[in-house]
C-alpha positions as CSV (number, residue, x, y, z in Angstrom):
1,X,66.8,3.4,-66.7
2,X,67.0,1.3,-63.6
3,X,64.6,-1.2,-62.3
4,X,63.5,1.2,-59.6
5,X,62.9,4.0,-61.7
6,X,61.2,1.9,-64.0
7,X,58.9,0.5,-61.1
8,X,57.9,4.3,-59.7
9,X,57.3,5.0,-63.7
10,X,54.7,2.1,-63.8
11,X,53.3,3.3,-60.5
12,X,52.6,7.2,-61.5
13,X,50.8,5.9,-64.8
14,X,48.6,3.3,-63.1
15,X,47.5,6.0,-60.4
16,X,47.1,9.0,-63.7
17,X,45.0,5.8,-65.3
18,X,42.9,5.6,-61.9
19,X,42.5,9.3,-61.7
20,X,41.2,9.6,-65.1
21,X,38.8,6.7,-64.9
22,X,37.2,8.1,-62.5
23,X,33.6,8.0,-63.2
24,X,31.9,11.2,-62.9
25,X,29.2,11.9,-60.3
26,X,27.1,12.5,-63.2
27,X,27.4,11.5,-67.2
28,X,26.2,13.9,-70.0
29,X,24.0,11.6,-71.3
30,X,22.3,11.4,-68.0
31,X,22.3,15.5,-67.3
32,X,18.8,16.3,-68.6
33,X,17.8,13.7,-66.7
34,X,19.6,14.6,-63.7
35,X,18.1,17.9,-64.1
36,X,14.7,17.1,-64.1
37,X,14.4,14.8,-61.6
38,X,16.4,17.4,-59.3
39,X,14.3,19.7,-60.2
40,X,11.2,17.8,-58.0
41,X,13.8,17.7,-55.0
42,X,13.3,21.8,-55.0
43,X,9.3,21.1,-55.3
44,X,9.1,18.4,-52.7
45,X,11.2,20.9,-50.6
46,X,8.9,23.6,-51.4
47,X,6.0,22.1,-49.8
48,X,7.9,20.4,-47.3
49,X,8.9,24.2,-45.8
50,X,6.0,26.1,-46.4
51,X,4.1,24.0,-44.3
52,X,5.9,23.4,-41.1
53,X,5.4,26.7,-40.0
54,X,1.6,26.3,-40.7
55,X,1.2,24.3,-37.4
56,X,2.0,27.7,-35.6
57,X,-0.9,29.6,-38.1
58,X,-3.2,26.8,-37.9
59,X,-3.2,27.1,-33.9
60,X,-4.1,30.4,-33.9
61,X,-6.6,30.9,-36.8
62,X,-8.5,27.8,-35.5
63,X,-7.9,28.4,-32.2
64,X,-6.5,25.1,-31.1
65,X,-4.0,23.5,-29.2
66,X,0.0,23.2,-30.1
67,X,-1.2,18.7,-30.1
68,X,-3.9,19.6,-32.8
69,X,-2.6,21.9,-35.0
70,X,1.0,19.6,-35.2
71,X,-2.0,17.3,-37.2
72,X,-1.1,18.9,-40.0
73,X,2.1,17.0,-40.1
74,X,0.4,13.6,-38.8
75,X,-1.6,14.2,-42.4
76,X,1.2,15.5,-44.5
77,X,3.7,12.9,-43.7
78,X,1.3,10.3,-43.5
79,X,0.4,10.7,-46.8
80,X,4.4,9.7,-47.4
81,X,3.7,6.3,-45.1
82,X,0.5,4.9,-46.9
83,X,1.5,5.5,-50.4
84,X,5.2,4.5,-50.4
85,X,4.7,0.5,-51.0
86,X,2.0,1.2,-53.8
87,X,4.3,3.6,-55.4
88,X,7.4,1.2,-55.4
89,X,5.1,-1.4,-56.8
90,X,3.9,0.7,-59.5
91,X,7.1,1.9,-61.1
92,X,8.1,-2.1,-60.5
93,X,5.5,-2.7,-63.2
94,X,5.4,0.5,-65.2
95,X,8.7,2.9,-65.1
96,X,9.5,6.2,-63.1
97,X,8.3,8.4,-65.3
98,X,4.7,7.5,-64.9
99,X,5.1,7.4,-61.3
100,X,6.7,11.4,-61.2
101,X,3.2,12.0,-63.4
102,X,1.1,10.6,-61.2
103,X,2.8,12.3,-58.4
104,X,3.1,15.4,-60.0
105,X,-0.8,15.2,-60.7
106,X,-1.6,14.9,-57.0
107,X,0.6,17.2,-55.7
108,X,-1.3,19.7,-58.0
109,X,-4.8,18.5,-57.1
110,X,-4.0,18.3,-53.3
111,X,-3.5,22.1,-54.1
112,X,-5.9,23.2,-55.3
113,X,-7.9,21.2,-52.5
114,X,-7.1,24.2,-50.2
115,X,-9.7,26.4,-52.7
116,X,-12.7,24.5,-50.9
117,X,-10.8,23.9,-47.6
118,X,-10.3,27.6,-47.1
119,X,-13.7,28.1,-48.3
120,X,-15.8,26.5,-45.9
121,X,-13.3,26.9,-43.1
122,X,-12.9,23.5,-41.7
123,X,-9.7,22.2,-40.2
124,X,-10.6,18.8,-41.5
125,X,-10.9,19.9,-44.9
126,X,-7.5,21.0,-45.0
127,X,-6.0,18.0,-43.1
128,X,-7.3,15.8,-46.8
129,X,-6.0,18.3,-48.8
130,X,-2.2,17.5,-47.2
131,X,-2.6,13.9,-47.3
132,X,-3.5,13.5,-51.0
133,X,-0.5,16.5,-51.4
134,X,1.7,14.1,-49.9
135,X,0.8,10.9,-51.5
136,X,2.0,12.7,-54.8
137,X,5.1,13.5,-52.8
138,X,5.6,10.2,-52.0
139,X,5.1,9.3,-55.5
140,X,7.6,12.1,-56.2
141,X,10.7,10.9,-53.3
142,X,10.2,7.1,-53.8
143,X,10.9,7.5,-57.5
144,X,13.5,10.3,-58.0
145,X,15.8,9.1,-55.3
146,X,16.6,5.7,-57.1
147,X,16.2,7.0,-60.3
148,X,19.0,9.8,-59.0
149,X,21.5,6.5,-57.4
150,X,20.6,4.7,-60.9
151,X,22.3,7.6,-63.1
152,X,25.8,6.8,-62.9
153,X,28.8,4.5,-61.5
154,X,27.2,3.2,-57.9
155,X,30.6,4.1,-56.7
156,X,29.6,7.9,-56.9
157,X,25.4,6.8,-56.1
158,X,25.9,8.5,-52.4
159,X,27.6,12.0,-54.0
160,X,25.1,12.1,-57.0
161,X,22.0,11.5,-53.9
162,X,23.7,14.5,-52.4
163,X,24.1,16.6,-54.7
164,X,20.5,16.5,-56.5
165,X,19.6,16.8,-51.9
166,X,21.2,19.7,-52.3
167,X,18.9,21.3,-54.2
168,X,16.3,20.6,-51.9
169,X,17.1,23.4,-49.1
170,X,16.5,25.8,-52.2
171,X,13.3,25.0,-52.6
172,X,12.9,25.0,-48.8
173,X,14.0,27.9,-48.4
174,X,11.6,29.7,-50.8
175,X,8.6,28.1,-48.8
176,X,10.1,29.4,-45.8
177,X,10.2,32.8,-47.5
178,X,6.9,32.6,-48.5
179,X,5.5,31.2,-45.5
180,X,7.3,34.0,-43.5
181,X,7.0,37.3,-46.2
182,X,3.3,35.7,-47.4
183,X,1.6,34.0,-44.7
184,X,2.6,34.7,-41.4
185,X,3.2,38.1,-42.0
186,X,-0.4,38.8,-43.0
187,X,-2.5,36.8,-40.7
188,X,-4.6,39.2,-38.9
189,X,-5.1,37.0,-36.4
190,X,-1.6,36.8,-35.2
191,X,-1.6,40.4,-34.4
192,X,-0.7,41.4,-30.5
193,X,-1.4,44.0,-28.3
194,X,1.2,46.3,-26.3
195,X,1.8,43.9,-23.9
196,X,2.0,40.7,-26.5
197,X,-1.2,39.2,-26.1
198,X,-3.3,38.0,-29.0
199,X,-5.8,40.7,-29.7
200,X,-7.8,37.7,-31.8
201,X,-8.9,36.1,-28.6
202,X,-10.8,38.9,-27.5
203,X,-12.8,39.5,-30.2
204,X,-16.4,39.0,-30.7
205,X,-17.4,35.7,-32.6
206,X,-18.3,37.7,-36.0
207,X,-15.1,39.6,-36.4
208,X,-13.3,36.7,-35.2
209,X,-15.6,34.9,-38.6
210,X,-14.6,37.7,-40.8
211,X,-10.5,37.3,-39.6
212,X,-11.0,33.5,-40.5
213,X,-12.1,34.0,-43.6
214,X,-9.0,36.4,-44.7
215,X,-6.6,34.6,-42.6
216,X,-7.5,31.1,-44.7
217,X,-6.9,32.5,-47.7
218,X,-4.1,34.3,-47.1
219,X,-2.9,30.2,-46.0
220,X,-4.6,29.1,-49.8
221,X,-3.1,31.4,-52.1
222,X,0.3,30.0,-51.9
223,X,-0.9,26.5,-52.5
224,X,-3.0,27.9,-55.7
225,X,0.6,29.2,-57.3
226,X,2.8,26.0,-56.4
227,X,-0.2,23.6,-58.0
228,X,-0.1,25.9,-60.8
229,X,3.9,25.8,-60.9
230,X,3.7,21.5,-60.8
231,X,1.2,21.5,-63.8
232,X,3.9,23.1,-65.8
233,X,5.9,20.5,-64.5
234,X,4.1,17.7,-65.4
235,X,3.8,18.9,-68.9
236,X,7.7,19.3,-69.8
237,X,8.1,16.1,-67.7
238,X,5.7,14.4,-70.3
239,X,6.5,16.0,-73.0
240,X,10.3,14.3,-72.5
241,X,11.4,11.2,-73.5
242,X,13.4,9.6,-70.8
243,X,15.9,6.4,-71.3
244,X,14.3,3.3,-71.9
245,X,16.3,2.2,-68.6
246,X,14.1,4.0,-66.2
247,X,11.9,1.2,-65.6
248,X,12.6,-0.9,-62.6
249,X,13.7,-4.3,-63.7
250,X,13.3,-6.9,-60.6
251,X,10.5,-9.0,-61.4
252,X,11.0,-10.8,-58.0
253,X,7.2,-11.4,-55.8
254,X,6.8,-8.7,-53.1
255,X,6.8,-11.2,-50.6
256,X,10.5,-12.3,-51.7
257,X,11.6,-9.3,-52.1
258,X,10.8,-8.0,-48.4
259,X,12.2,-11.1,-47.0
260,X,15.5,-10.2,-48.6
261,X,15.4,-6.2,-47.7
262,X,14.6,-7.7,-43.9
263,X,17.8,-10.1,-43.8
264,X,20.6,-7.0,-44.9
265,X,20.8,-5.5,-41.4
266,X,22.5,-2.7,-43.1
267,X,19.1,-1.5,-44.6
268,X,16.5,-2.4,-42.0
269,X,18.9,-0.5,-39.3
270,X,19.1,2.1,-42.4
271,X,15.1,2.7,-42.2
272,X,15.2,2.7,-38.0
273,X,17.7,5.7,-38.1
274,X,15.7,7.0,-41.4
275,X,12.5,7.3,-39.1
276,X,14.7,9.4,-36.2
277,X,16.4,11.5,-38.8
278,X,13.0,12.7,-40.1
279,X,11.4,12.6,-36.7
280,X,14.5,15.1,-35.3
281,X,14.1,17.3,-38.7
282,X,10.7,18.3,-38.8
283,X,10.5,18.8,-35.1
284,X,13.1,21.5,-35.3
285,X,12.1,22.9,-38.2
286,X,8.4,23.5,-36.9
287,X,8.5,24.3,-33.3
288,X,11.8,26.6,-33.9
289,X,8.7,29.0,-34.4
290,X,6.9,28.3,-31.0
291,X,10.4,28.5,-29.2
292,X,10.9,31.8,-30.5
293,X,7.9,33.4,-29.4
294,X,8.0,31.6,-26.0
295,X,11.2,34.1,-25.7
296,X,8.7,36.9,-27.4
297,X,9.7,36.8,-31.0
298,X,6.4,37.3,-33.5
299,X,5.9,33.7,-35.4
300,X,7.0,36.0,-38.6
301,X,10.4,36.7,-36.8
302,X,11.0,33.0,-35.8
303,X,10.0,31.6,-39.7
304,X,12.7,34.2,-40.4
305,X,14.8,32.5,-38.2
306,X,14.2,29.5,-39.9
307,X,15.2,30.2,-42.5
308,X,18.5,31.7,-41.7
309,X,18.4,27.6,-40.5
310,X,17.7,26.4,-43.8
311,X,20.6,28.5,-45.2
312,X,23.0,27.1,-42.9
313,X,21.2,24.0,-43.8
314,X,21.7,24.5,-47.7
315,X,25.5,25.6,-47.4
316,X,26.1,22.4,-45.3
317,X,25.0,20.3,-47.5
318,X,27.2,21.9,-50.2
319,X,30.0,21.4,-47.7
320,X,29.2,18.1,-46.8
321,X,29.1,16.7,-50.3
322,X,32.6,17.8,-50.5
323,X,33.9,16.4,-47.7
324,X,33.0,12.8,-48.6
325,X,35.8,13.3,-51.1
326,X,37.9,12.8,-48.0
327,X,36.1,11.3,-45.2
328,X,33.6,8.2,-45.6
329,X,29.9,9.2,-45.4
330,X,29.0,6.8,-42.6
331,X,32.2,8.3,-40.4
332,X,31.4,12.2,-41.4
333,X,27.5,11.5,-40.4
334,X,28.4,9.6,-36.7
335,X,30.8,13.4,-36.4
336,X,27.4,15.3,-36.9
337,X,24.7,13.3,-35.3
338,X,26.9,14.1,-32.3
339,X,27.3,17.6,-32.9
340,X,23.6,17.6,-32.7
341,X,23.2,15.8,-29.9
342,X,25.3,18.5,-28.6
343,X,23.1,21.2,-29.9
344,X,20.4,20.0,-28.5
345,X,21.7,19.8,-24.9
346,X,22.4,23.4,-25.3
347,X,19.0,23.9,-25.7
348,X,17.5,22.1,-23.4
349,X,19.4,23.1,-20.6
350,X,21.1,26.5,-20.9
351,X,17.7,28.3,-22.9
352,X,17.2,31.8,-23.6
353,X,18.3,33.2,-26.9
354,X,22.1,30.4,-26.7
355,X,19.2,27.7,-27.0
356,X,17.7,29.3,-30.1
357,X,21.2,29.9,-32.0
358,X,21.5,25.8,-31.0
359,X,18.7,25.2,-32.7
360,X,19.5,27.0,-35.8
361,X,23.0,25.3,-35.5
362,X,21.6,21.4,-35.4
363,X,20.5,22.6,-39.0
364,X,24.3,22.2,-40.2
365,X,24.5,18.7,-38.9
366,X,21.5,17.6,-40.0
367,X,22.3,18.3,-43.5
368,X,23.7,15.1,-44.7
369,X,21.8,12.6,-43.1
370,X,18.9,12.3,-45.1
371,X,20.5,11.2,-48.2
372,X,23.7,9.7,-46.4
373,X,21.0,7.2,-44.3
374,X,19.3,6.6,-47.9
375,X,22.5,6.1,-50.1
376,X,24.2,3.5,-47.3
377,X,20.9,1.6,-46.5
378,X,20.1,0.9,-50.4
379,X,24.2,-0.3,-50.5
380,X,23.5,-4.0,-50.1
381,X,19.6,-4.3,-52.0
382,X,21.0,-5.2,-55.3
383,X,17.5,-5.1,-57.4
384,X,15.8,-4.5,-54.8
385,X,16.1,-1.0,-54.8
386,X,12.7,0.2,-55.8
387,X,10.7,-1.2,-53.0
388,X,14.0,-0.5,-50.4
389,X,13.3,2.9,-51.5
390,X,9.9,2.9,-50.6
391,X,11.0,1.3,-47.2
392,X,12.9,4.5,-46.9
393,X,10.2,6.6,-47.8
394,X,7.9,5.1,-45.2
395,X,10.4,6.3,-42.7
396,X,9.5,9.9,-43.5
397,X,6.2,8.5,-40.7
398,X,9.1,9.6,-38.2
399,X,7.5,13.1,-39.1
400,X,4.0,12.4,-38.7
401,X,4.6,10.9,-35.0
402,X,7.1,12.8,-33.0
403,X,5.9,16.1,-33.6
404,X,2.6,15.3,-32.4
405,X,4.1,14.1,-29.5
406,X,6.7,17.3,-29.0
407,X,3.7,19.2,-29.4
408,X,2.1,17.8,-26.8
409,X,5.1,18.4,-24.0
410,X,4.9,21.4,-24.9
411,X,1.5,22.1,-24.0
412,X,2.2,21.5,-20.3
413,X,4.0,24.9,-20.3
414,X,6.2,23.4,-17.7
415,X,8.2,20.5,-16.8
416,X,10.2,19.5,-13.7
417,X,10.3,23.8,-13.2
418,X,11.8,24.0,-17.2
419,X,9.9,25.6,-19.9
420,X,8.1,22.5,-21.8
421,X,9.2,24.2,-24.9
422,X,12.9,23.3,-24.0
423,X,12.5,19.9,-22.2
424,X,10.5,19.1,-25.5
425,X,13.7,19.0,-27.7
426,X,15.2,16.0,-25.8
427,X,13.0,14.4,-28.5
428,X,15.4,15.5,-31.1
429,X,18.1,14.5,-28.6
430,X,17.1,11.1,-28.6
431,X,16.7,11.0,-32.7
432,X,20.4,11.8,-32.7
433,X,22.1,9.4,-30.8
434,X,20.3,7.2,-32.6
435,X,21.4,8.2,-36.0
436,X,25.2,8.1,-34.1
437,X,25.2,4.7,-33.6
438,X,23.9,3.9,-36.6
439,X,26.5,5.9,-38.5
440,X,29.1,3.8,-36.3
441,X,28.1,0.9,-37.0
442,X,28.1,1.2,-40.6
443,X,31.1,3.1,-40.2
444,X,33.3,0.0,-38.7
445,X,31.6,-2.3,-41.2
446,X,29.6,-3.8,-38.1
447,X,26.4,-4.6,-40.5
């Protein structure tokens, strides 16, 4: 055999070697595991959806503005923001299982909270009952994402992130559903006349009591089933012994340990774009609803279209995953913050039903970025990863202040003779290019 032959031999076994030390994206030992942890991604997702498009109900049940009723996500996602340090702390001195309990109980009793709020029909009431949801959720997303990077090589952490994401959208989706086939469909007070006003407003104040009263717990009943769904939850979840790894292991001070998560500019750039992605997310998702009917969709046709959204959204993610095989995450995520940057424009300035598709369209783009921002900013944290997390989680506040603020645009009907509705999506806009140049950055190694 000559030397040459010999060499390209040598070659072909080293690269079969390679191939088959791959490590997989997940290991058997770890698939129950896997499993159940992804299986919270679905019930985070779950309330995530089914309560976007309750800004739109809220408004006209309670008869408030589009800047008040977008309080419901100021109190959902701030529950995210207050708890995320105390969670990371917690699991840093007990292990993630007891924090997916403990988030699992108040996800449940934030729940069943609506039973009162509903009830005595106070706006208030039901603004609690979100933030105690979300501090389980919070309990919930700064625990299962490490755990998910911690099952497996961290050369395949991003893919494995991405994949449990991906099951996400699916519970998404079935909120959507049921806030669209349950909720919106049935409020009474949503109904219009012939020429698609809101017959509610014109009502005396005792039928307009008696509409309230059905209307709030046709909103309640869904909440009742999902706590009902998480208590089953949290008893397989307890019932299961998990590895004895799933405790964090960094016994560093807190103080230390933020000093080093500040110096990697990777991360603390990482939380910056995490805040925009989230910000640009939950705007779409909740005022796709009030853009539809500002072209005269009912709000139970645009949830539906929301949810032809979250499909797209789902399948992306699927396809997204994927192409990571070939393309770096960093790179792929720049190529689709700037498809929805384009998006956006689209709907800003052109309008009409083209503006509408666009916003269904930036679903596909944003499909990657939550978990994409997530898996490159924890790169570089070392041990540090439970309280990074939780930096990460607090970034979800990106939710709780923009759409406050979209919601407010758009109350001023018009701006610079455009519907507010549209001009309000520059927002988004903004969020995107600023997801772009983080992705570059990352992308040419810059941090």
């Amino acid at each position: 055999m000559s030397q040459v032959k010999e060499m390209e031999l040598k070659a072909g076994q080293a690269q079969s070697s390679s191939q088959m030390e791959q490590p997989p994206v997940v290991e058997k030992k770890m698939l129950i595991p896997f499993v159940l942890i992804t299986l919270l991604f679905a019930l985070w997702g779950f309330a995530n959806d089914i309560t976007n498009p309750m800004v739109s109900a809220f408004k006209t049940v309670m008869e408030i503005s589009n800047f008040e009723a977008s309080l419901v996500q100021f109190a959902f996602y701030g529950g995210y923001f207050a708890m995320a340090i105390p969670v990371a702390l917690f699991i840093k001195k007990y292990s993630y299982k007891s924090g997916v309990l403990i988030g699992l109980g108040l996800y449940a009793s934030g729940a069943f909270l609506f039973i009162p709020a509903a009830h005595f029909g106070t706006f208030g009431l039901f603004l609690i009952s979100y933030f105690i949801l979300t501090c389980g959720l919070s309990f919930l997303e700064t625990t299962g994402n490490p755990f998910i990077l911690s099952l497996g090589a961290t050369e395949t952490s991003t893919q494995r992130l991405n994949l449990a994401q991906a099951f996400n959208p699916i519970g998404s989706l079935t909120g959507m559903f049921v806030a669209s086939q349950v909720i919106l469909s049935n409020l009474q007070s949503a109904e219009q006349a012939a020429d698609g006003s809101l017959i509610y407003s014109t009502l005396d104040a005792a039928r307009k009591a008696e509409i309230k009263a059905n209307d709030l717990e046709v909103i309640r009943n869904p909440y009742i089933a999902i706590g009902l769904v998480v208590l089953v939850v949290l008893i397989v979840i307890a019932v299961y012994k998990f590895p004895k790894e799933n405790k964090a292991s960094n016994g560093s001070s807190f103080g230390d340990t933020v000093k080093r998560l500040l110096a990697i500019a990777r991360y603390k750039e990482g939380v910056i774009a995490q805040i925009f992605y989230v910000g640009a997310q939950i705007m779409c998702w909740t005022f796709i609803v009030q853009y539809a009917e500002n072209l005269g969709y009912s709000k139970a046709e645009g949830q539906q279209i929301n949810m032809i959204a979250m499909a797209i959204f789902l399948v992306s993610r699927f396809v997204s995953t994927y192409l990571m095989r070939f393309i770096s995450a960093a790179r792929l995520m720049m190529f689709f913050a700037m498809g929805g940057m384009v998006t956006m424009s689209i709907t800003i300035f052109v309008g009409g039903d083209i503006g509408l598709y666009a916003i269904v369209a930036t679903s596909a783009f944003m499909s990657l970025m939550f978990p994409t921002i997530y898996g490159i900013a924890l790169e570089k944290v070392g041990a540090d990863r439970e309280l990074g997390a939780a930096g990460l989680v607090m970034a979800i506040l990106g939710g709780s202040i923009m759409p406050p603020i979209q919601g407010a645009l758009i109350d001023m009907e018009v701006i610079a003779g455009m519907p507010a509705v549209n001009v309000s999506f520059i927002l988004p806009f903004i969020c995107f290019i600023a997801i772009s140049i983080y992705s570059y950055r990352t992308s040419k190694q810059l941090i």
